[in-house]
DOFI-138995 format. One record per residue (C-alpha): residue number from 1; chain; x, y, z. Coordinates in steps of 0.2 Angstrom, whole numbers, plus 5000, padded with zeros to 4 digits. Example, Ala and Ser with C-alpha at 12.3 -4.5 7.8 and 13.67 -1.06 7.14 Angstrom:
BEGIN
<r><k>1</k><c>A</c><x>5062</x><y>4978</y><z>5039</z></r>
<r><k>2</k><c>A</c><x>5068</x><y>4995</y><z>5036</z></r>
END
This chain:
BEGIN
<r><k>1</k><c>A</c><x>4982</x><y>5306</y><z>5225</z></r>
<r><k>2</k><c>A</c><x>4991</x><y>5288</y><z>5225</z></r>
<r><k>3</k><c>A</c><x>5003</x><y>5284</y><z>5208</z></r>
<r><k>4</k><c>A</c><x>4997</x><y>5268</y><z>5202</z></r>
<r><k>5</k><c>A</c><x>5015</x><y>5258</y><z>5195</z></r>
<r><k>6</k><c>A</c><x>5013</x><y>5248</y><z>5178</z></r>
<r><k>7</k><c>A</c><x>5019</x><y>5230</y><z>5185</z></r>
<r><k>8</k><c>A</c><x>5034</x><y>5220</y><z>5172</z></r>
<r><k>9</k><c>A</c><x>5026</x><y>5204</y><z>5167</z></r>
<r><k>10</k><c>A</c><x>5039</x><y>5191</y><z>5167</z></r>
<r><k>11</k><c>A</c><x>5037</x><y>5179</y><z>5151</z></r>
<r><k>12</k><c>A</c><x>5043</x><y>5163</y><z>5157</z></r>
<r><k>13</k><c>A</c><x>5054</x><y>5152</y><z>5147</z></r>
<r><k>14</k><c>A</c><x>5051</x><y>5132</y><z>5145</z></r>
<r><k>15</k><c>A</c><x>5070</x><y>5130</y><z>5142</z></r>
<r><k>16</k><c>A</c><x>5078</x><y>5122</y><z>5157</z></r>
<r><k>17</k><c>A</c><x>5097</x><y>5129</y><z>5160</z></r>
<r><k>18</k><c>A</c><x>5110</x><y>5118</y><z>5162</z></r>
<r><k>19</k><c>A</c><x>5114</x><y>5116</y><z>5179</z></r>
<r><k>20</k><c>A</c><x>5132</x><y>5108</y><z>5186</z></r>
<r><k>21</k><c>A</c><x>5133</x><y>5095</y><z>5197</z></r>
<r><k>22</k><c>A</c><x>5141</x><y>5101</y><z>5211</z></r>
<r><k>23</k><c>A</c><x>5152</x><y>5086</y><z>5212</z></r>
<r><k>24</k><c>A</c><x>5159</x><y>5087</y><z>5197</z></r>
<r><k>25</k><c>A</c><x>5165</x><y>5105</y><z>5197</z></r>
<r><k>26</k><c>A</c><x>5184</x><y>5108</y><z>5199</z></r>
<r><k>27</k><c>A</c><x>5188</x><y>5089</y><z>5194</z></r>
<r><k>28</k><c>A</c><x>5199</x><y>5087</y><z>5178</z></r>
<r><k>29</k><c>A</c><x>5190</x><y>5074</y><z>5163</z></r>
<r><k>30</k><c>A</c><x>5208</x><y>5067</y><z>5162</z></r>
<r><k>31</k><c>A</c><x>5225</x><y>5070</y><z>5167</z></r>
<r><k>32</k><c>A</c><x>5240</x><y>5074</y><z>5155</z></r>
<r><k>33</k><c>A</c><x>5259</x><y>5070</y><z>5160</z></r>
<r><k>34</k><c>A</c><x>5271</x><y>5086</y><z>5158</z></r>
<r><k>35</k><c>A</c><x>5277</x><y>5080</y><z>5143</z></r>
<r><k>36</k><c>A</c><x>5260</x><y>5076</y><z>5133</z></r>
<r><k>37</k><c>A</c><x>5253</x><y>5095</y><z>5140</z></r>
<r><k>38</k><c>A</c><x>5270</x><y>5102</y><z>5132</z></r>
<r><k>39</k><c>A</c><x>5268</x><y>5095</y><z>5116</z></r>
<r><k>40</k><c>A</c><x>5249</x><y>5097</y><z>5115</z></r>
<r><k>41</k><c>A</c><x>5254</x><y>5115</y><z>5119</z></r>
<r><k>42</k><c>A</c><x>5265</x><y>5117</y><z>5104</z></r>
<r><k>43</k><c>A</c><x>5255</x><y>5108</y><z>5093</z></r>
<r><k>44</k><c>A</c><x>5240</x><y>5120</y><z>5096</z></r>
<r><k>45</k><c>A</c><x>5253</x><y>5136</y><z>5096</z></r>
<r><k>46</k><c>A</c><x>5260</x><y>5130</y><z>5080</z></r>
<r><k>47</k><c>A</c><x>5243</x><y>5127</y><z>5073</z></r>
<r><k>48</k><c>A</c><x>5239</x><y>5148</y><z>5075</z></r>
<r><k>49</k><c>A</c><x>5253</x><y>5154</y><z>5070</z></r>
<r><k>50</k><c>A</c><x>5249</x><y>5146</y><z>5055</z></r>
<r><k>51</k><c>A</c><x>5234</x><y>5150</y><z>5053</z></r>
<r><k>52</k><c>A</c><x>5236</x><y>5169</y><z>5058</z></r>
<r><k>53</k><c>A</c><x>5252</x><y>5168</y><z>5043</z></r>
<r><k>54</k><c>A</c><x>5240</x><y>5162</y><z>5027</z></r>
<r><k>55</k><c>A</c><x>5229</x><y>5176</y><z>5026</z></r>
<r><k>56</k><c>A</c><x>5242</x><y>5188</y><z>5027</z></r>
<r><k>57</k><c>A</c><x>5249</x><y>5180</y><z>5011</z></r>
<r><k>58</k><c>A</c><x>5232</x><y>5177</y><z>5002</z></r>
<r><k>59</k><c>A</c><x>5229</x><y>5195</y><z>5005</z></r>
<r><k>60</k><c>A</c><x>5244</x><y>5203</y><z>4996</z></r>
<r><k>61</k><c>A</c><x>5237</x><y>5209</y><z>4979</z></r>
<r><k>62</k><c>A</c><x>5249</x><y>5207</y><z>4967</z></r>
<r><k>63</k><c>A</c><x>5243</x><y>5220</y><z>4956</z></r>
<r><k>64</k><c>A</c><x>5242</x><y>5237</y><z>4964</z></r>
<r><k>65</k><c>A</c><x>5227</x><y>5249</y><z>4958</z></r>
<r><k>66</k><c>A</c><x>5228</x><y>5266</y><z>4953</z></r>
<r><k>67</k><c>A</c><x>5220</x><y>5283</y><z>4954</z></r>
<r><k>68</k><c>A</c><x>5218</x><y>5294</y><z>4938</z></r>
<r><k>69</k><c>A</c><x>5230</x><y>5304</y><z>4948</z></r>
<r><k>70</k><c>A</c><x>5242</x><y>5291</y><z>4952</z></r>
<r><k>71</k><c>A</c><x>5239</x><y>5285</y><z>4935</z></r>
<r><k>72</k><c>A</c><x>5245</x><y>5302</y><z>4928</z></r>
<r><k>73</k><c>A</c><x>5259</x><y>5301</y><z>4937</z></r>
<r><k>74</k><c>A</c><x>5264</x><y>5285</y><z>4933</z></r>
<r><k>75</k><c>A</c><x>5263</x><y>5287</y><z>4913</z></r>
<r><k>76</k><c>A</c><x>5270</x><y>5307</y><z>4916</z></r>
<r><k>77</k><c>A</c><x>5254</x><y>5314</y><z>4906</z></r>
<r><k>78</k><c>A</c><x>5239</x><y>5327</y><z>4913</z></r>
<r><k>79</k><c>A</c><x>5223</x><y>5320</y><z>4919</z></r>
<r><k>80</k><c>A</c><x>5213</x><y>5324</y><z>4901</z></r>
<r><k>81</k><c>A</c><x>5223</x><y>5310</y><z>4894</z></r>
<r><k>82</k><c>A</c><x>5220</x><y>5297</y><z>4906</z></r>
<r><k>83</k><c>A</c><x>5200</x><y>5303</y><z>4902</z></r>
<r><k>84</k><c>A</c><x>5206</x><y>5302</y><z>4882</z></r>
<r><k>85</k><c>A</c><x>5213</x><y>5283</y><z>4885</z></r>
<r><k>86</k><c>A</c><x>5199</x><y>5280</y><z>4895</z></r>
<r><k>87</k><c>A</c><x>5188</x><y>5283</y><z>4879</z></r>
<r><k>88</k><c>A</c><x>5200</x><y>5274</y><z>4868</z></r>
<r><k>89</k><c>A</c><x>5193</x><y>5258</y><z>4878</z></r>
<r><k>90</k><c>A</c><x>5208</x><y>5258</y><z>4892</z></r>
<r><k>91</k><c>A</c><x>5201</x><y>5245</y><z>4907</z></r>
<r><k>92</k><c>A</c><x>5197</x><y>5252</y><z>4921</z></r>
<r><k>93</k><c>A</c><x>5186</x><y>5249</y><z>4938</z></r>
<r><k>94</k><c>A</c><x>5173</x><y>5260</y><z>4944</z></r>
<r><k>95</k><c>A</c><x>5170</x><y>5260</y><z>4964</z></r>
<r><k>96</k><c>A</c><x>5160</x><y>5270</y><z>4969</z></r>
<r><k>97</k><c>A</c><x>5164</x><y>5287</y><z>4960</z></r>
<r><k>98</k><c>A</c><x>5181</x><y>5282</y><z>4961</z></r>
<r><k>99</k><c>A</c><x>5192</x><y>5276</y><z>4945</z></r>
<r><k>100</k><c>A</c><x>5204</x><y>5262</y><z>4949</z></r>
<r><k>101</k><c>A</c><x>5217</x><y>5258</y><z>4935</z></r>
<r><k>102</k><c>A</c><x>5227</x><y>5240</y><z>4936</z></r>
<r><k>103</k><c>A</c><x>5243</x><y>5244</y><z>4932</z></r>
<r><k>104</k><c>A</c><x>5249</x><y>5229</y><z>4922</z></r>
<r><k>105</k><c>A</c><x>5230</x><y>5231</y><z>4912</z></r>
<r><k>106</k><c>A</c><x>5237</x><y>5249</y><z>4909</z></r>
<r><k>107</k><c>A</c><x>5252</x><y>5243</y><z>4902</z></r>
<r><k>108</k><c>A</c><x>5244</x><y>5230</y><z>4889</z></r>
<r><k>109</k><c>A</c><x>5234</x><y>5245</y><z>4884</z></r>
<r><k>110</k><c>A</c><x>5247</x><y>5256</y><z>4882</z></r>
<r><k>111</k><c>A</c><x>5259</x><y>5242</y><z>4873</z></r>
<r><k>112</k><c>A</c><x>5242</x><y>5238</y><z>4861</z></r>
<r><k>113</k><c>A</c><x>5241</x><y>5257</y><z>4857</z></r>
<r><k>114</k><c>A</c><x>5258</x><y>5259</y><z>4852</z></r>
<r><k>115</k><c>A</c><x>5256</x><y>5244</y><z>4839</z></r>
<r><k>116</k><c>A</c><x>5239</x><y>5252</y><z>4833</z></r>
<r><k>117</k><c>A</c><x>5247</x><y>5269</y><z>4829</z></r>
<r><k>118</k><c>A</c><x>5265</x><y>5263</y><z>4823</z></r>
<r><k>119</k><c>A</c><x>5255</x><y>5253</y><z>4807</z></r>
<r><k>120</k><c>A</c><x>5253</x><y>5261</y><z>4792</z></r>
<r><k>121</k><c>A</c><x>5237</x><y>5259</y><z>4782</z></r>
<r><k>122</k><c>A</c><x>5242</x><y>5250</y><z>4764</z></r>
END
């Protein structure tokens, strides 16, 4: 018995590729003295550097987030009390089923607690 092969259509495209003239390969478009291809050079490393240095900075969070264990450590109390503050209307970011505490936010908290407790009822 003979094995019949599918044949692979080839779809054929309508875009033309670019071709190169043949002539114009390995010619420059224009010619730079030592000096102008040194400074253009500088110019275009300085440019990176600059750029590869601004998001670095951008990126630095200025205020670092913590875990409830973190956060425990931080204040020196158990985990059950960061839950209690938590339910006292302490801020705090959910990713996930993670909890993330801003430390200065805890602060305020912690600072506008204090206050709360401290005054005595007249």
């Amino acid at each position: 018995m003979k094995t019949i092969k599918p044949k692979i259509l080839k779809k054929k495209t309508n875009s033309p590729t670019p071709k190169l003239n043949n002539m114009n390969q390995g010619k420059p478009l224009f010619t730079l003295s030592i000096e102008e291809f040194i400074a253009l050079t500088k110019g275009l490393v300085e440019e990176i550097l600059r750029q590869q240095q601004a998001p670095k900075e951008s990126q630095a969070d200025p205020e670092p987030c913590l875990d409830i264990a973190g956060l425990a450590r931080f204040l020196k109390c158990s985990k059950v009390s960061i839950h209690n503050y938590k339910k006292l209307g302490m801020p705090f970011y959910r990713v996930g089923r993670k909890l993330l505490f801003k430390k200065e936010e805890v602060l305020n908290f912690m600072k506008q607690l204090r206050f709360k407790k401290t005054k005595k009822p007249s």
